[in-house]
C-alpha positions as CSV (number, residue, x, y, z in Angstrom):
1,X,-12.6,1.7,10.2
2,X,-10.2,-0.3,8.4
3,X,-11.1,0.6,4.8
4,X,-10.1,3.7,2.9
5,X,-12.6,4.9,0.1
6,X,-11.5,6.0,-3.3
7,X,-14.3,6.8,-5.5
8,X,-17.8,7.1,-4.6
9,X,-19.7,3.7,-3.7
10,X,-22.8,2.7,-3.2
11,X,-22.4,0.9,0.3
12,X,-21.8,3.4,3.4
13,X,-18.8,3.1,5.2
14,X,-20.2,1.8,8.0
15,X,-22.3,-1.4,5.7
16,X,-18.4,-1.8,4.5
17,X,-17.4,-2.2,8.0
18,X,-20.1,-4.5,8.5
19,X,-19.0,-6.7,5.4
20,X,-15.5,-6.7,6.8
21,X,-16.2,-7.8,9.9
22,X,-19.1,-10.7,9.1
23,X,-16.2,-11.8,6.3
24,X,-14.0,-12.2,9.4
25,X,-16.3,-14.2,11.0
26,X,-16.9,-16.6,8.1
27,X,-13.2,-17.2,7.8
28,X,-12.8,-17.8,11.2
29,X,-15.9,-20.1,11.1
30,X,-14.0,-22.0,7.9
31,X,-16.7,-21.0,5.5
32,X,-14.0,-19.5,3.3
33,X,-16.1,-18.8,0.0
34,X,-18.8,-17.5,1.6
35,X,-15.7,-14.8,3.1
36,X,-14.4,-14.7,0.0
37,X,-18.0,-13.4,-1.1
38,X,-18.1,-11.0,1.4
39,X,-14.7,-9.6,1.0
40,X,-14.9,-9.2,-3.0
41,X,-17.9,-7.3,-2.1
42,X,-16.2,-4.8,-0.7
43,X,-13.4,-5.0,-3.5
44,X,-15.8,-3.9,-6.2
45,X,-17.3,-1.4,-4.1
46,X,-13.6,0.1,-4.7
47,X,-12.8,0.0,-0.9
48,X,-9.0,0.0,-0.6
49,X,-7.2,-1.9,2.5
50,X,-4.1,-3.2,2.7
51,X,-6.0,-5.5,5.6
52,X,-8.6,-6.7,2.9
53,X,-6.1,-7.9,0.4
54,X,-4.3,-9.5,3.6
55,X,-7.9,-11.6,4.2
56,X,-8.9,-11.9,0.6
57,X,-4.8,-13.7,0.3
58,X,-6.0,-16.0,3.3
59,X,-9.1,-16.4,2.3
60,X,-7.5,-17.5,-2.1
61,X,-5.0,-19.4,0.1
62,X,-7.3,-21.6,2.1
63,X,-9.1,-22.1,-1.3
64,X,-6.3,-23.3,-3.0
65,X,-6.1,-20.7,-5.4
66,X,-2.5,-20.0,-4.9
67,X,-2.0,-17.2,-7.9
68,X,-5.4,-15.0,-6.6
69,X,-3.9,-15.5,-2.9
70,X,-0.1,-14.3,-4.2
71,X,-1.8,-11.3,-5.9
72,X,-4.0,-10.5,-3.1
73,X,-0.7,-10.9,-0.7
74,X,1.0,-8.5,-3.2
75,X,-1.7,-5.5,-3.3
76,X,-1.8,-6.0,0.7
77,X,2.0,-5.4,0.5
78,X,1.7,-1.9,-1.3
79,X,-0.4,-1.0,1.2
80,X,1.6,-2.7,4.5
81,X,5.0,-2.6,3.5
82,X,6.3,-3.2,7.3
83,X,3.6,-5.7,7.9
84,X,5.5,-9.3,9.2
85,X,2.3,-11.2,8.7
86,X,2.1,-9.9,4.8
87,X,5.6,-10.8,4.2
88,X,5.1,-14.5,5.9
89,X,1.7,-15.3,4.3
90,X,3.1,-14.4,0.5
91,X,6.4,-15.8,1.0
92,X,4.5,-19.3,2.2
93,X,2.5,-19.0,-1.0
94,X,5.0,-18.5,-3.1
95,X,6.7,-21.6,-1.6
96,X,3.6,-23.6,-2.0
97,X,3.8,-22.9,-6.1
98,X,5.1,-26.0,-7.8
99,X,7.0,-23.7,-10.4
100,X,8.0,-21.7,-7.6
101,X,9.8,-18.7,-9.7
102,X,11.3,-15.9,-7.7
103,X,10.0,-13.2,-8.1
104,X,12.1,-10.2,-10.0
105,X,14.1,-8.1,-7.4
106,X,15.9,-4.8,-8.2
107,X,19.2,-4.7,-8.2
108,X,21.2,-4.2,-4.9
109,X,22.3,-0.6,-6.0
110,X,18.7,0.3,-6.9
111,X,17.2,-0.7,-3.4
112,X,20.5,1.1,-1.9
113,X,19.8,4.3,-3.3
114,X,15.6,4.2,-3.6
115,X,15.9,2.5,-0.2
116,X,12.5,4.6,0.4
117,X,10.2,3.3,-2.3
118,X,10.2,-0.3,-0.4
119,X,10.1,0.9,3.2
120,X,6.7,3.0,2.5
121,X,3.8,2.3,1.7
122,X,1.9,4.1,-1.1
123,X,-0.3,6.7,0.7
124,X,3.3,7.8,2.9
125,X,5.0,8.1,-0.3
126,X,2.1,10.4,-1.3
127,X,2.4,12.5,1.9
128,X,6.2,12.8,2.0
129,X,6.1,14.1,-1.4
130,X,3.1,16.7,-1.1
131,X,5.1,17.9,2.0
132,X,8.4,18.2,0.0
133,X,6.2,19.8,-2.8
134,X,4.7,23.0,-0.3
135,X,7.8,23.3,1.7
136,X,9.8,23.8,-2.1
137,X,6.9,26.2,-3.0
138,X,7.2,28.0,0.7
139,X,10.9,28.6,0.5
140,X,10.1,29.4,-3.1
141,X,7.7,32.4,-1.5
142,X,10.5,33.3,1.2
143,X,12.9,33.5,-1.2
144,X,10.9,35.9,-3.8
145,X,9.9,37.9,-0.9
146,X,13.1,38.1,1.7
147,X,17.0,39.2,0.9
148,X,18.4,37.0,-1.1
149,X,20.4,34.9,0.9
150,X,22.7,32.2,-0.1
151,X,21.2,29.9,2.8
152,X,17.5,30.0,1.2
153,X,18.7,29.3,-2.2
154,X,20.5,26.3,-1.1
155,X,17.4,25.0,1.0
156,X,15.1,26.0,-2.5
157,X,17.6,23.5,-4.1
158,X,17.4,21.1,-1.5
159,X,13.8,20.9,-1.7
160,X,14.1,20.6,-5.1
161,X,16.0,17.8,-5.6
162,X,14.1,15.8,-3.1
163,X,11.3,16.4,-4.7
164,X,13.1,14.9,-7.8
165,X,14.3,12.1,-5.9
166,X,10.9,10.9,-4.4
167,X,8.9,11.2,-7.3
């Protein structure tokens, strides 16, 4: 299924599915509030989806509530970093704004050397860094337990700055 769960809801995954797809259909029938309806449902149930914020942006966008659609594009950008259609939708959005501000963008140096924080989505960030995080505490382990070589130790600080780096 397309939705992730975060906190205990009242609707079973499979009713959330259900939602999801009969908001789909209501979009795609150009009933947009009653999608909209159907997909904030699913938002205060606590369902996460980077492909819910994308419909609940199209859905604000064909309502003409450009600053809901631009958030909604935003939150589904966290959660699809790599996604074209994201990227398209919120940058035709922003367009459509009559004080069309840009939004704030780090600096070069900062998107050079954090290139990772804007190529990944949220949840990969998480997994990269609980991998970093056991493999430290592993060569950790190794390191209390083997010879003390000069090859573990550098690995141990290896780890450890890359745990630094990506958290």
């Amino acid at each position: 299924t397309p939705l992730t769960v975060y906190s205990q809801n009242i609707l079973s995954e499979n009713d959330a599915t259900e939602l999801f797809i009969s908001g789909n259909s209501a979009y795609n029938a150009g009933d947009y509030q009653k999608a909209y309806d159907l997909y904030f449902q699913l938002e205060q149930q606590n369902f996460v989806s980077g492909q819910l914020y994308y419909n609940l942006g199209n859905t604000m966008l064909r309502l003409d509530k450009l600053g809901a659609a631009i958030g909604y594009y935003r939150l589904a950008e966290a959660e699809l970093p790599r996604n074209g259609d994201v990227v398209a939708n919120l940058n035709f959005a922003r367009k459509q704004v009559k004080d069309d501000l840009p939004p704030p963008e780090p600096a070069a140096i900062y998107q050079t050397l954090f290139f990772w924080h804007f190529m990944l989505s949220s949840s990969e960030l998480l997994w990269v860094v609980l991998t970093v995080n056991g493999l430290f505490w592993l060569v950790l382990l190794i390191h209390l337990f083997r010879s003390r070589g000069e090859l573990i130790s550098y690995f141990q600080y290896l780890l450890l700055m890359l745990l630094v780096v990506f958290t």
